[in-house]
N, C-alpha and C positions, 0 to 999 in steps of 0.2 A: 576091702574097703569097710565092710562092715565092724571086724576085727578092729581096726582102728577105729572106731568110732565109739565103739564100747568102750575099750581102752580109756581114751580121753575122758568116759564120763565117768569112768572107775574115778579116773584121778583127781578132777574135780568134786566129785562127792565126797571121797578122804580129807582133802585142802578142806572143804568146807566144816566138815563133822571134827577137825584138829582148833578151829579158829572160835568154835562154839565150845567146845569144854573147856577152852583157855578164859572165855571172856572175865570169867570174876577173878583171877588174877590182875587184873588191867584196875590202876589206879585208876578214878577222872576226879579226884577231889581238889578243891582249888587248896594249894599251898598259902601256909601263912607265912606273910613278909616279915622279916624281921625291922622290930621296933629297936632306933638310934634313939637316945634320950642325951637331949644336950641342957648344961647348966647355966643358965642366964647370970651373969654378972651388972650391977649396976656402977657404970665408970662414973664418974663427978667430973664436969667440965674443965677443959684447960682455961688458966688465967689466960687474958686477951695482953702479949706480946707490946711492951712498954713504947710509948710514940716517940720518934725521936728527935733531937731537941730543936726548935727551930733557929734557922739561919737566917744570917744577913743575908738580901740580895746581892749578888754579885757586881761591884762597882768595877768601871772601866779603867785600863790601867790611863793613868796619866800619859799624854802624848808627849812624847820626847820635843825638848824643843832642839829645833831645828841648828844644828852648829854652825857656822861658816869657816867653809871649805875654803884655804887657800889657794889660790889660780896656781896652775903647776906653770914652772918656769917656762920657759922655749924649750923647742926640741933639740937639738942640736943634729947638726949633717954625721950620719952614720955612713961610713967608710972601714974599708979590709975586713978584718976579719970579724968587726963587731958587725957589719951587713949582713954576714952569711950567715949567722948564730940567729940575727931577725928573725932572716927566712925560715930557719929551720924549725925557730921557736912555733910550739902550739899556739892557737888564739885563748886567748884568758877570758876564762868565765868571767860574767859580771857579779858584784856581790852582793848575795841573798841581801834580803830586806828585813829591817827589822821588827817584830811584833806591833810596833807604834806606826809605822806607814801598813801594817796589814790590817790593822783595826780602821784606820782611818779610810783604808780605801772600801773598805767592805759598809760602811757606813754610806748609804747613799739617798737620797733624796724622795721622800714617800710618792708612789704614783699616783697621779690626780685620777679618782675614779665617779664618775656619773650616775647616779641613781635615778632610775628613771621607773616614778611611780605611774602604771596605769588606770589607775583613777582618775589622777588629775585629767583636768580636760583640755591642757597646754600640755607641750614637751616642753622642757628645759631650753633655753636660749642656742644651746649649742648644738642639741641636736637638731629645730630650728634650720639654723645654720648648716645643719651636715645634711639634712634632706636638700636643699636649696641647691647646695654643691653639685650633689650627687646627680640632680634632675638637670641643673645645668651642662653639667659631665656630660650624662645623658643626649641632648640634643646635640653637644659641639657632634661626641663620636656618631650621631645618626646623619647631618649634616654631610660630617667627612668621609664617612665609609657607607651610609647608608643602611646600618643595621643596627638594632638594640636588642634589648632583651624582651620587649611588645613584640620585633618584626618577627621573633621565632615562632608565636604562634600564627599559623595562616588561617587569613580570613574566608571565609565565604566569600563567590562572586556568583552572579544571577549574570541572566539574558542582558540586565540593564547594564552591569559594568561591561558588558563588550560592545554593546548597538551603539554606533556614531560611523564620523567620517573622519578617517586618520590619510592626513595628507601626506605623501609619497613622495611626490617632485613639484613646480611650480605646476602643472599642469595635468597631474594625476592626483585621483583620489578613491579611495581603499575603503567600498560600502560595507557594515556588518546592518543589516536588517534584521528586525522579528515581525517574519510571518504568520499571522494568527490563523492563518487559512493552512496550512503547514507545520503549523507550532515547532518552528524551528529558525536556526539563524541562516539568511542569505547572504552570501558574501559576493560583493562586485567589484571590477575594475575599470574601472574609466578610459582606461587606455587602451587596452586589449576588448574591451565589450565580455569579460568573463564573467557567468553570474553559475555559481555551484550552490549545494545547499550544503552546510557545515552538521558534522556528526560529531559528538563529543567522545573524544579515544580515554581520557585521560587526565583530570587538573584540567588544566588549560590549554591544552591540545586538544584542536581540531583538526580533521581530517574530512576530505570531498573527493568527489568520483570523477569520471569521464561524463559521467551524464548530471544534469542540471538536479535530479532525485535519486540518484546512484552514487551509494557509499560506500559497496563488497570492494570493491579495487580501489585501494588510495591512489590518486593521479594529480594531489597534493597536500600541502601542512599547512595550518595558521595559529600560530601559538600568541596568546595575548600574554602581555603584563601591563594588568588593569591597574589604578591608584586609589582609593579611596580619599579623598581629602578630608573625610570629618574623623577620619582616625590619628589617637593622639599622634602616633609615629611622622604623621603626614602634615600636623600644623608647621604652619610657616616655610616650608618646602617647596619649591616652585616645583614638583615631580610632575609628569605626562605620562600620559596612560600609551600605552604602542602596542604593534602586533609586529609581526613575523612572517610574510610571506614565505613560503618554499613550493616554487610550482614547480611543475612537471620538470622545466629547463632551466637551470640555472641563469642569473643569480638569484639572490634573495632580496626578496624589498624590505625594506621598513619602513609605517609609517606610522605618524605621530599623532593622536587623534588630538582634534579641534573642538575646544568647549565653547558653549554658547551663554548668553543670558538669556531664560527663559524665566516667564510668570507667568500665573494668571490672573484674568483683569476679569472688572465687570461691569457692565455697563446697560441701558434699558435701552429699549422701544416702548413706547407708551408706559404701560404698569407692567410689561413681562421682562423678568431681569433673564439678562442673555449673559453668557460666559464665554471668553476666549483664550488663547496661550499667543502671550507676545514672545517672538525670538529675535535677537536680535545679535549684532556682533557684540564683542567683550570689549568698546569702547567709547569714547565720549561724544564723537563725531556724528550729525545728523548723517539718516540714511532714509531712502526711499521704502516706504511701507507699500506690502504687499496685503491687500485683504482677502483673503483666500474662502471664497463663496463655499459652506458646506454641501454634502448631501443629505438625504433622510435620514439614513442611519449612522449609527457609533462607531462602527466598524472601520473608518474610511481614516480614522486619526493615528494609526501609523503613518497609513500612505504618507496623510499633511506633514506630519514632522519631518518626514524623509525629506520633502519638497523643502521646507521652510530651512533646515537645517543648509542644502546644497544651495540655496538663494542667500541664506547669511554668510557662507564660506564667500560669495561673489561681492559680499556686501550692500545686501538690502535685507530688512525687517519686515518680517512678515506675524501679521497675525492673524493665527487659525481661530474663527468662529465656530462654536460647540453650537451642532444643530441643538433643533429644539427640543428640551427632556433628555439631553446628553450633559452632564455633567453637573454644571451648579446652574445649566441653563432651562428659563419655567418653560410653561407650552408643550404643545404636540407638532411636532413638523411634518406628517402625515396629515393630518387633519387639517395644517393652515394652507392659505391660497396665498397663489403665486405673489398678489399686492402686500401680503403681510410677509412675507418669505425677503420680497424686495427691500422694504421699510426697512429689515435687520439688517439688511446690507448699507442701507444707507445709513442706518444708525452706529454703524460701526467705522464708519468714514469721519461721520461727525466726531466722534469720540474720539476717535487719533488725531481730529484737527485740533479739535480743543486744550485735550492733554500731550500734546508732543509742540503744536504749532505750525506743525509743518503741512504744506500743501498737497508735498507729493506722495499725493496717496492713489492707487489704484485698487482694481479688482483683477482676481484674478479666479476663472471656474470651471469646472468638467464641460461638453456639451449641454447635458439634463437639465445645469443651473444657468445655465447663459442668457437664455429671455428675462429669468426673474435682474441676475447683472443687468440685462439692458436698462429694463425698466429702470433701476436703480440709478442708473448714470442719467437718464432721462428725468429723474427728480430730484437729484441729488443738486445743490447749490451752493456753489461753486460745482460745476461738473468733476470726476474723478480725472485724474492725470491722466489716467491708462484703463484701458479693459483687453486684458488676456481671457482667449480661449482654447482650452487645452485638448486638442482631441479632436474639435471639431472639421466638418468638412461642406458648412453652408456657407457660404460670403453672408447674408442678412444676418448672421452673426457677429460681423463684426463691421460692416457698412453700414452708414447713415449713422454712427451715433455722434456726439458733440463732444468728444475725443479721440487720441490716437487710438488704435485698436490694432491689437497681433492676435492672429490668428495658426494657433500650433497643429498642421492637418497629419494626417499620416501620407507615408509615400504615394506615387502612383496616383493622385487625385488631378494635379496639371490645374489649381487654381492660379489665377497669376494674383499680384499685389494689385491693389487699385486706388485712386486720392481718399487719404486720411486712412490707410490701414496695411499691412504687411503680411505675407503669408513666408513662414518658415514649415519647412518638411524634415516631418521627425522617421529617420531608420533606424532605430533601436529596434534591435527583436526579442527583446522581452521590453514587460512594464515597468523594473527596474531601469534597464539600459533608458528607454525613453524618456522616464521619468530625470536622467540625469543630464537627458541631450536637451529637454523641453528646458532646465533650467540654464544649462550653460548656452542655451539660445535666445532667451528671452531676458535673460541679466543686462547685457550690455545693450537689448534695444529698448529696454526699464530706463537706465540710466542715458540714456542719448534724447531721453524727450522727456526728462525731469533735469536735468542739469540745469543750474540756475545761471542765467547771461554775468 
């Protein structure tokens, strides 16, 4: 091993001591490039290539004038053997045209074109005219088919395009509420006593549970198709807004929601201005006004819409008074006493006699508010037609006053009726259901002691 080891450095040291005596043989000088020498000529410019001479315009040949063709005789009846020589014969091209019908036909009539500056601050008369068309166009094909080129883009809908009362049958009616205690839509049926709370799956699909606040199992569907009327697509279109039932068991309902006339009015007691929302039906016809006594607080004017709405479906007006410091109405209604609390009532009687004319005006109010009603009917001049109270379960709530008096108890109380007043028993098991029996109870005994002889 060592033998080889030396070996190798023998041979390396040789290599190295052969590579060192060579080196000054070894060019490294940079080579010089050889120099090209080229002879520049100076050329003198070409003469610029003579213009050539100009032409007449090309003038049109002269149109042949037209010859007249002699009428070709009659045909004569073809028979034997000139028939079958017919038959056989090829069909004869017709004959080419000549240069003077191919200039004439190609000569055609300049196309009328429209310049349409956008500066100006008119369009042109015509186009004018073609937007007019085009928008008229527009409404026939939305009319006919119900679609345009607005209906492609979809709108937004809120709580509000679906909350109303969409009528089903002559005798059923299809509630969508918003619950501000829930912040959610309740939906009910009139006919069945159904009240679920609606979950929004999707658009306009809802879905509801087996339970009144259970949505993990659908146990049914209610799909709307809202309308907006103030959208252009939607002027002058008699369209109704509808929903879609799909419960548990077949079939499917559909009903057709009921718009109302609503405002709001305003009107005083002494120097405090008070505020209300008049609802009324969508027609010209006098109707029995309901004035629907508030409570303390802001809170309660779902509920009244709900009520007022299911009393205009039966055909009576109702207006909801804005407690005091609700709305555009001055005051504390916490702070005032029952005699100023009254007066607003009475002021609100006067107000509808004056502006509508009509007599038949009643009150109508929770228990809580029922004393301040009494007193009110007790001052009021002319006394009110009617005093409803809703809820309650005292007779001196609705006996001894100087009008008729219905009183809306709940079940199980065993008051009977007695002279000048009636007792109806509300079974509704929610506040919804009751809230639609207290109105489909009390509508027709409204109207049975205001009808006019």
């Amino acid at each position: 091993m060592r033998l080889a080891s030396l070996l190798a450095a023998i041979l390396l040291h040789g290599m190295f001591a052969i590579l060192v005596a060579n080196v000054e043989r070894w060019d490294f000088a940079p080579r010089a490039q050889e120099i090209i020498t080229v002879d520049l000529v100076e050329l003198e410019p070409l003469p610029a290539p003579p213009s050539p001479p100009e032409q007449p315009p090309p003038t049109e040949p002269p149109a042949e004038k037209e010859r007249a063709r002699p009428e070709p005789p009659p045909a004569k009846p073809i028979t034997g053997p000139e028939k079958r020589k017919a038959h056989a014969a090829p069909p004869q091209r017709p004959p080419e045209p000549s240069p003077g019908d191919i200039s004439a036909r190609k000569r055609r009539s300049p196309r009328k074109t429209t310049v349409f500056d956008p500066t100006k601050t008119k369009a042109p008369a015509d186009l004018d005219d073609l937007a007019v068309e085009t928008r008229h166009a527009s409404q026939a094909s939305t009319a006919k088919h119900g679609l345009n080129w607005r209906s492609l883009i979809a709108p937004e809908y809120g709580r509000h395009d679906f909350a109303g009362l969409y009528r089903a049958g002559p005798d059923r009616v299809l509630s969508v509420v918003y619950s501000q205690d829930s912040d959610a839509l309740l939906f009910h049926d009139s006919k069945t006593g159904l009240l679920r709370r609606l979950t929004r799956k999707e658009g306009l699909h809802f879905v509801y549970g087996p339970g009144s606040n259970e949505s993990e199992s659908v146990e049914g569907v209610v799909i709307f198709m809202p309308v907006k009327p103030e959208d252009d697509q939607n002027k002058g279109i008699p369209w109704t807004s509808r929903l879609m039932w799909m419960p548990e068991n077949p079939p499917a309902v559909m009903g057709d929601r009921v718009d109302f006339e609503e405002r709001e009015v305003i009107y005083f007691h002494g120097d405090v201005p008070l505020s209300a929302t008049l609802v009324r039906p969508k027609d010209e016809t006098e109707h029995p006004v309901v004035v629907r006594v508030p409570g303390e607080t802001c809170r309660e004017r779902e509920r009244d819409m709900i009520l007022a709405r299911l009393l205009a479906l039966r055909g009576l007006s109702t207006l909801l008074m804005h407690p005091r410091g609700c709305g555009n109405s001055g005051g504390n209604a916490r702070a005032a006493t029952v005699e100023q609390l009254a007066g607003d009532a009475a002021a609100a009687l006067d107000f509808i006699r004056r502006t509508s004319g009509d007599k038949n005006a009643g009150l109508w109010s929770e228990p809580e508010q029922c004393p301040q009603s009494r007193l009110a009917a007790a001052e009021s001049s002319p006394p009110p037609a009617f005093l409803v109270c809703s809820g309650g379960n005292a007779l001196e709530q609705v006996a001894g006053l100087p009008c008729p008096g219905l009183l809306l108890t709940c079940p199980n109380h065993g008051i009977p009726p007695g002279p000048g007043y009636d007792v109806r028993s509300l079974s509704g098991e929610s506040p919804l259901g009751r809230l639609a029996q207290a109105a489909s109870e009390a509508a027709p005994w409204i109207r049975s002691h205001t009808e006019k002889p």
